[in-house]
C-alpha positions, 0 to 999 in steps of 0.5 A, a space after each residue: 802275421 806274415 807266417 804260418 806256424 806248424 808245431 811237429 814233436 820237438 820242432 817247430 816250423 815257421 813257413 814265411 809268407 813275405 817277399 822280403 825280411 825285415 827287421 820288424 819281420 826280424 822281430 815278429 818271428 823272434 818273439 814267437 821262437 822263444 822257447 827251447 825247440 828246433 825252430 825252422 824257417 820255410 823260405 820259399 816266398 822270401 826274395 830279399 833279407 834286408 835285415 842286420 838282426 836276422 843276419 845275427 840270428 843266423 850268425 848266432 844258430 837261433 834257426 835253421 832255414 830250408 827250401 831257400 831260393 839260389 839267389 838268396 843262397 848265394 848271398 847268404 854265403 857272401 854275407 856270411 864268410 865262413 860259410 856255416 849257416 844252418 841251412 837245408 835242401 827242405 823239410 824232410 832234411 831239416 826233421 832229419 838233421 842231413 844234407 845239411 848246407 854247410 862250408 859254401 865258399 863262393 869265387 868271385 872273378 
């Protein structure tokens, strides 16, 4: 596998070891989320989201992200027009449900 995963109380936290997303990746991470926790994505490493079903999952509040570099951040907020994309600054947010990213709307001149 490509993440490691870590199961704390109600929460589980996939911390992605893989440059890019794809939809098999997609897949791999979905297949391990099916249950009724808090699932959190650790995206340190991830350079690039090459993937339509991960767009969805996002779209769809299947997982929440943290620890997202600027560039991917900035495209998610492109990718996503209304900005609601469960994201946060890093774990101890996330665990704690504040500071959450939220309505980020990008001018483009």
């Amino acid at each position: 596998m490509n993440f490691i995963e870590t199961i704390q109380n109600k929460e589980i936290v996939l911390v992605i070891d893989e440059k890019i997303i794809d939809d098999n990746f997609c897949e791999k991470i979905l297949n391990k989320i099916q249950n009724n926790k808090k699932i959190g994505l650790d995206m340190t490493k991830v350079q690039d989201i090459c993937s339509q079903k991960f767009i969805s999952c996002l779209i769809n509040n299947k997982f929440r992200l943290f620890n997202l570099q600027s560039e991917l951040l900035a495209y998610l907020a492109i990718v996503l027009k209304d900005g609601f994309l469960k994201s946060y600054i890093n774990y101890e947010d996330f665990s704690k449900n504040k500071r959450e990213l939220i309505k980020r709307h990008l001018l483009i001149t």
